[in-house]
C-alpha distance (Angstrom), angle and dihedral (degrees) to the residues before:
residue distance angle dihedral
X1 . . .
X2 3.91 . .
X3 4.11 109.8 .
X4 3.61 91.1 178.0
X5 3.59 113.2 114.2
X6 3.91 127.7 171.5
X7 3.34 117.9 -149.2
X8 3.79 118.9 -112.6
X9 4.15 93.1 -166.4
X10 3.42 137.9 85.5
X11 3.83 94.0 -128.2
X12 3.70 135.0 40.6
X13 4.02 136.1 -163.1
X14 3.55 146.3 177.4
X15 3.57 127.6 -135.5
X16 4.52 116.7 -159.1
X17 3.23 96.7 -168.8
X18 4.01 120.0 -160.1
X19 3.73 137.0 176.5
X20 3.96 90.1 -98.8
X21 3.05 105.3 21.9
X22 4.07 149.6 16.9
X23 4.02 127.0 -147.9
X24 4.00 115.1 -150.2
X25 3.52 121.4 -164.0
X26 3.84 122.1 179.8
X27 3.70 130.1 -172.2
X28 3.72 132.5 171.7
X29 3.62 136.5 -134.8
X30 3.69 103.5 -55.5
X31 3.95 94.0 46.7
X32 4.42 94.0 -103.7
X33 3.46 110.0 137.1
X34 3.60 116.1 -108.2
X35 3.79 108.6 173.8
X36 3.69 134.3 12.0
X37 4.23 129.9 175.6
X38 3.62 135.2 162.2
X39 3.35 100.0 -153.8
X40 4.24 118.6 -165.5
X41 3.59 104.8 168.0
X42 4.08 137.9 38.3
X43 3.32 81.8 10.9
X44 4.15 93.5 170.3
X45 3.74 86.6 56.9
X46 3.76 94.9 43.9
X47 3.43 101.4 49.2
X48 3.85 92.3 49.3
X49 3.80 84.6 56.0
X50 3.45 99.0 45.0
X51 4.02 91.3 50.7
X52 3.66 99.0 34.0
X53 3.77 87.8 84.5
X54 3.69 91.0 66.4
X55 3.80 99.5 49.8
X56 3.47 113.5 -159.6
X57 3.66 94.2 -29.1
X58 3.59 104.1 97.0
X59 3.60 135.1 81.6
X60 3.70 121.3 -150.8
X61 3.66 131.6 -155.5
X62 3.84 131.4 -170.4
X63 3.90 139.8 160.3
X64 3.38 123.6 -90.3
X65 3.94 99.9 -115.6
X66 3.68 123.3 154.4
X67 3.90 94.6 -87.2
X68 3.71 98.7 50.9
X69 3.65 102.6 109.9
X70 3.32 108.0 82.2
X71 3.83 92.7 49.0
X72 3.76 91.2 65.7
X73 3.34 91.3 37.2
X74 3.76 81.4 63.1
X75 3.27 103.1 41.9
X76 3.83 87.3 54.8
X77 3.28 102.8 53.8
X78 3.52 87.9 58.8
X79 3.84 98.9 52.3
X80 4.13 87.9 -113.3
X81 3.78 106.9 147.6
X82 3.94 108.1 -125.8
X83 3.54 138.7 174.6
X84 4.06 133.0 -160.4
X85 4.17 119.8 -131.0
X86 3.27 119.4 -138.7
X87 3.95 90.6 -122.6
X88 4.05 110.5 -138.4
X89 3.84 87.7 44.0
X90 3.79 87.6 54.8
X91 3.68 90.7 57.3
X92 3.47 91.0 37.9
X93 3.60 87.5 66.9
X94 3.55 96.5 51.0
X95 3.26 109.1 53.9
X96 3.59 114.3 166.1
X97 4.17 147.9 142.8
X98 4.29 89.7 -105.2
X99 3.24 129.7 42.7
X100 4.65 123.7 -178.6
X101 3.58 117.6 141.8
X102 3.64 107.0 -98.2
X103 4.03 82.2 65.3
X104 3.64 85.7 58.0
X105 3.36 100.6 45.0
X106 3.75 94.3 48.4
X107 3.83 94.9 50.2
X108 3.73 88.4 52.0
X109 3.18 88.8 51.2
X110 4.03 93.7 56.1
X111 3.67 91.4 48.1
X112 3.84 90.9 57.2
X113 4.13 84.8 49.9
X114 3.76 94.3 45.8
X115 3.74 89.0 48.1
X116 4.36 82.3 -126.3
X117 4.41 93.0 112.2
X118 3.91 105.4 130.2
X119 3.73 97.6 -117.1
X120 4.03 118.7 -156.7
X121 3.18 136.1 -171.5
X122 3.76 120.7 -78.7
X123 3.41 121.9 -143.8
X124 4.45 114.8 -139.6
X125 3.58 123.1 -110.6
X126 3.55 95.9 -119.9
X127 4.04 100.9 56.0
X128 4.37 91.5 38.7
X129 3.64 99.2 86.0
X130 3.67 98.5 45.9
X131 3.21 92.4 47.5
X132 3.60 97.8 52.0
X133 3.73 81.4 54.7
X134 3.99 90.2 61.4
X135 3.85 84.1 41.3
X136 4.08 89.9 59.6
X137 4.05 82.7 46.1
X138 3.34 99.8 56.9
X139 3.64 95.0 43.3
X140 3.79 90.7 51.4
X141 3.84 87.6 49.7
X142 3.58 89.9 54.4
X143 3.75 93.8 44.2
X144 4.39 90.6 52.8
X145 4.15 82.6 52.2
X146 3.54 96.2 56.9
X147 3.88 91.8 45.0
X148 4.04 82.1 51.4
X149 3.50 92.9 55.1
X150 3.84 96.3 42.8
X151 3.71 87.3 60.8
X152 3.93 93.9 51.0
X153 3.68 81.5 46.6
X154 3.72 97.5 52.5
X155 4.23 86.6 42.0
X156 3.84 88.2 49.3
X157 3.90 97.4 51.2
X158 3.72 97.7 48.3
X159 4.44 95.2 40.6
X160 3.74 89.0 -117.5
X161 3.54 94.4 164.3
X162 3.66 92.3 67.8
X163 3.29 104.6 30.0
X164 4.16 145.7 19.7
X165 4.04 111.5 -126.6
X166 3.29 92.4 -106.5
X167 3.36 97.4 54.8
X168 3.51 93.1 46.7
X169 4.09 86.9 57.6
X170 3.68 104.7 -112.4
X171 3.75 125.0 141.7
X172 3.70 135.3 -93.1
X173 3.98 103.0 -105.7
X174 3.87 88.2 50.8
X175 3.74 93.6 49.2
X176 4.00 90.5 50.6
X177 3.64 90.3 43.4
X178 4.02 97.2 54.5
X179 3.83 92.5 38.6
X180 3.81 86.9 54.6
X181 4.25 92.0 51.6
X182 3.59 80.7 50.1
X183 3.74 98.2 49.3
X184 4.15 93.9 45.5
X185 4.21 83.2 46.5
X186 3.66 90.1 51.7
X187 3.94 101.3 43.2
X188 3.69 90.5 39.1
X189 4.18 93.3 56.9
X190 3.88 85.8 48.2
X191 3.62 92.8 55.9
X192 3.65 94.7 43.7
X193 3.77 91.9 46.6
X194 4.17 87.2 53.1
X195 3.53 88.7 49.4
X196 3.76 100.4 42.0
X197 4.14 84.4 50.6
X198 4.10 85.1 52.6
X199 3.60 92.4 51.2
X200 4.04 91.0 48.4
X201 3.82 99.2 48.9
X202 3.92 82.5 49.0
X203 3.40 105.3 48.8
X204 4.20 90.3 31.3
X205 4.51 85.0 58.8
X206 4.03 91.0 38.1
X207 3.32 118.5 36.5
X208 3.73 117.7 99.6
X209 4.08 113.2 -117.1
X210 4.16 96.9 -142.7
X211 3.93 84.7 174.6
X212 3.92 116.5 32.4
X213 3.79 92.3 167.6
X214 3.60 86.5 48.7
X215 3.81 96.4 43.5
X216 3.69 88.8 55.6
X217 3.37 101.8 48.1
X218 3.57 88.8 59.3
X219 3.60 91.5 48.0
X220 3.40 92.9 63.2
X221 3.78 98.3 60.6
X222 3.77 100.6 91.0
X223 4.20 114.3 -117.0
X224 3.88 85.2 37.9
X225 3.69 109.3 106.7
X226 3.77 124.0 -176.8
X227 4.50 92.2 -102.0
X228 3.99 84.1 51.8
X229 3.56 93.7 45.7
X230 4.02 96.5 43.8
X231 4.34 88.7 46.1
X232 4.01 80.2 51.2
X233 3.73 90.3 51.6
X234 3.65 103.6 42.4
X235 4.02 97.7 51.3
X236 3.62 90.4 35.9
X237 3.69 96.0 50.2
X238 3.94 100.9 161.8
X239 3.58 112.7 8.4
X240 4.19 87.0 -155.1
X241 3.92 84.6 73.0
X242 4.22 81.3 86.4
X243 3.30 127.5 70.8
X244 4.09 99.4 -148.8
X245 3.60 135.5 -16.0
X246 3.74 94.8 -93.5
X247 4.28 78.8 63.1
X248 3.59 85.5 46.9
X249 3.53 101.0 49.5
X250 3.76 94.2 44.9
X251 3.87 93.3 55.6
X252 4.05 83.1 55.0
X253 4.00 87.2 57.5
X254 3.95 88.5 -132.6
X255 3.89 93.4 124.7
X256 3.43 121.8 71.7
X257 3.81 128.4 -101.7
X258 4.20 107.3 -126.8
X259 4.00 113.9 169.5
X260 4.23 105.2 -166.4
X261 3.87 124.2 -179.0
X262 4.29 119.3 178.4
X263 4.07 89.2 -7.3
X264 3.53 100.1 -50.7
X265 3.79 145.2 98.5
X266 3.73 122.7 -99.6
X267 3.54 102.3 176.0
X268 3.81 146.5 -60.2
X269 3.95 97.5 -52.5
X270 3.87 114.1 -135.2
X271 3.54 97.4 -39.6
X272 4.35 90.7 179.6
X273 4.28 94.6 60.5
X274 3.39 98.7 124.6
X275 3.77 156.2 43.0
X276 3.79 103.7 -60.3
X277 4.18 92.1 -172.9
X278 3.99 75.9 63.8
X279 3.21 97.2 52.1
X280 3.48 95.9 45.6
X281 4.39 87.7 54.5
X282 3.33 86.5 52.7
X283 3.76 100.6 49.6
X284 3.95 79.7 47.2
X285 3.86 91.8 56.7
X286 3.86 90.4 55.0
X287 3.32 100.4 47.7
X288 3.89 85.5 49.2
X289 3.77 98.2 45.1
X290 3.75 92.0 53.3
X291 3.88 93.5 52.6
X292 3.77 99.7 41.8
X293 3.72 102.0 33.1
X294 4.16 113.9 55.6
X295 3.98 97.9 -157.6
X296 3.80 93.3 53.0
X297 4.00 86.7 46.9
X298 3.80 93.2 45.4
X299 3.93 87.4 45.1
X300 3.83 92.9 50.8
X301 3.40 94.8 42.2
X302 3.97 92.2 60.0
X303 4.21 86.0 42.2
X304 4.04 84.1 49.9
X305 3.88 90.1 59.2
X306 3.43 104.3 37.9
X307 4.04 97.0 45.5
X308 3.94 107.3 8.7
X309 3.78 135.9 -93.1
X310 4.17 89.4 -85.9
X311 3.65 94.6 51.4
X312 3.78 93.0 40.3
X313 3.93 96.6 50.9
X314 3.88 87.3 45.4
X315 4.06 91.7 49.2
X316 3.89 86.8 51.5
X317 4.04 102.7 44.2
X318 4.09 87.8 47.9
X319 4.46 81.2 48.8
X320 3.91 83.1 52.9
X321 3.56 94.8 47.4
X322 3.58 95.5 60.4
X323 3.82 98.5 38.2
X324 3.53 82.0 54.2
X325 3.70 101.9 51.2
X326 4.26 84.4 47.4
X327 3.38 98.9 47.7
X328 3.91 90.5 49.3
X329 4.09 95.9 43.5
X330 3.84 96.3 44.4
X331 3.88 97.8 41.8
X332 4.39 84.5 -131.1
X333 3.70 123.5 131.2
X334 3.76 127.5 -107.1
X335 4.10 115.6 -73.9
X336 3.48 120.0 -159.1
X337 3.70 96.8 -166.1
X338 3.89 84.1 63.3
X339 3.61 93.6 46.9
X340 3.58 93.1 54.9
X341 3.76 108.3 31.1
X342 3.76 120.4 45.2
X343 4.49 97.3 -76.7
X344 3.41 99.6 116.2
X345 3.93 97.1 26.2
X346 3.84 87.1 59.4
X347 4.05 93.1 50.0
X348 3.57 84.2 53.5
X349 3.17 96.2 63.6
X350 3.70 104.3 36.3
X351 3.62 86.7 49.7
X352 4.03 100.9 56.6
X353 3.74 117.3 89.5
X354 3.86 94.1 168.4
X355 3.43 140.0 45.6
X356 3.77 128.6 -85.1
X357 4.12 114.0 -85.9
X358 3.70 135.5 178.8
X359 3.70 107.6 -109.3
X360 3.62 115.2 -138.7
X361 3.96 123.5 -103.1
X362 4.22 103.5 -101.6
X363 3.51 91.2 -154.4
């Protein structure tokens, strides 16, 4: 993925954008600064202002922080060319002993000029608040698992398979205590499955199809199910955004992070590159695979012994990955004698013409 961008304007600016507040600093061609605000309130109606001066001519760039969406949305709507940073390789390009916000601003503002700002991908308007929906599924998902496992936690500490706690001899105040951390785990996976059923019907009834020939081909891959599918969709988007698989799969954060230098190992790499709502689908899709189809779970069962359950789940999410990214870029339903022999491996391979790279986190 190329983030270089030159810019096609005679001015350029940088927007650090905060909770509170948001710093603009514009410069033109030769890098002098022209115009710079920090602008805490009315900040729609101020940052028209303060860019209306430059018509069209201007290029803005900001970080992709949590609150950037209605900036571009902005910026769009007036016909203002903008781009979105990738944030850690913004500050990773401006290293330095101080840091304040017009600094920031003003170096983003030189990357946009020097055509060197880490562009990412942005997602569109239309598909962001259903997919935030999926996002608040996923995490809800993840939340009822953990409450699952506390409970099997809980039963494993105490023996409970065996025996009661009273049987077992222990006292009345622990009794009470571990029925009532097994009363809150209970009622809170109830309400979490009631809400995570809310959120499906919702979604299921709302959410735009952009793909139905795509949407049913997925469909028809058993452990699939139409939330899993439409959190696949929305964070994928367009599957020709990646280059290869490899690309693919290291936007889903199911490869490993490995920084060498003169043969040896240095650390883990940048383990958080990536969309983690992504990776968690993914993980999802495993877990789902090996319950509803028997030759993945009598395949991962073998991989579980021979390498460990970590290693095993890891091997199978990075298998999904790719299947994924094939199934999706040739339009051709899921094959299980690919998935389990060396098909899609092979592809892989053949397919590469460059060298494995971290893909930068979209959001």
């Amino acid at each position: 993925m190329n983030t270089r961008s030159e810019p096609v304007t005679t001015y350029s600016a940088g927007i650090d954008l905060h909770k509170n507040s948001l710093r603009l600093h514009v410069i033109d061609a030769a890098g002098n600064t022209v115009y710079q605000e920090t602008i805490t309130e009315h900040k729609r109606k101020r940052l028209t202002a303060a860019l209306q001066r430059f018509g069209n001519d201007v290029t803005v760039g900001l970080e992709s922080t949590y609150n950037w969406y209605w900036v571009v949305d902005h910026l769009q709507a007036h016909k203002t060319p903008c781009q979105l940073g990738h944030a850690r390789d913004i500050h990773a390009q401006r290293p330095g002993k101080h840091k304040s916000d017009p600094k920031d601003a003003a170096g983003m503002s030189g990357m946009v000029r020097m055509g060197t700002f880490p562009r990412v991908y942005a997602c569109p308007a239309p598909w962001r608040s259903t997919r935030d929906v999926l996002r608040k599924r996923l995490r809800l998902v993840e939340a009822h698992t953990q409450h699952v496992l506390h409970s099997g936690c809980v039963a494993d500490q105490y023996l409970l398979a065996e025996d009661s706690l009273a049987a077992a001899g222990y006292p009345r105040q622990v009794i009470e205590d571990v029925d009532k951390l097994i009363d809150i785990d209970t009622r809170l996976q109830a309400g979490l499955e009631e809400l995570i059923e809310e959120l499906d019907a919702w979604v299921i009834q709302r959410a735009a199809i952009h793909d139905q020939a795509l949407y049913d081909l997925f469909l028809s891959t058993r452990g699939i199910g139409p939330a899993l599918t439409l959190s696949l969709f929305y964070e994928i988007v367009d599957i020709r955004r990646f280059r290869s698989p490899n690309q693919f799969s290291s936007y889903c954060r199911v490869v490993n992070a490995q920084c060498e230098s003169g043969g040896k190992r240095l650390g883990p790499g940048d383990r958080y590159r990536g969309n983690p709502y992504l990776c968690r689908a993914m993980n999802m899709l495993a877990t789902q695979s090996v319950k509803h189809q028997p030759q993945i779970a009598a395949w991962y069962r073998r991989l579980v012994h021979r390498k460990g359950k970590r290693t095993a789940h890891r091997v199978l999410t990075h298998k999904w990955a790719v299947a994924v990214y094939y199934m999706w870029k040739r339009r051709e339903a899921f094959d299980i004698g690919k998935f389990l022999g060396t098909g899609y491996a092979s592809e892989r391979t053949a397919s590469t013409d460059q060298p494995r790279q971290a893909v930068r986190s979209h959001e």
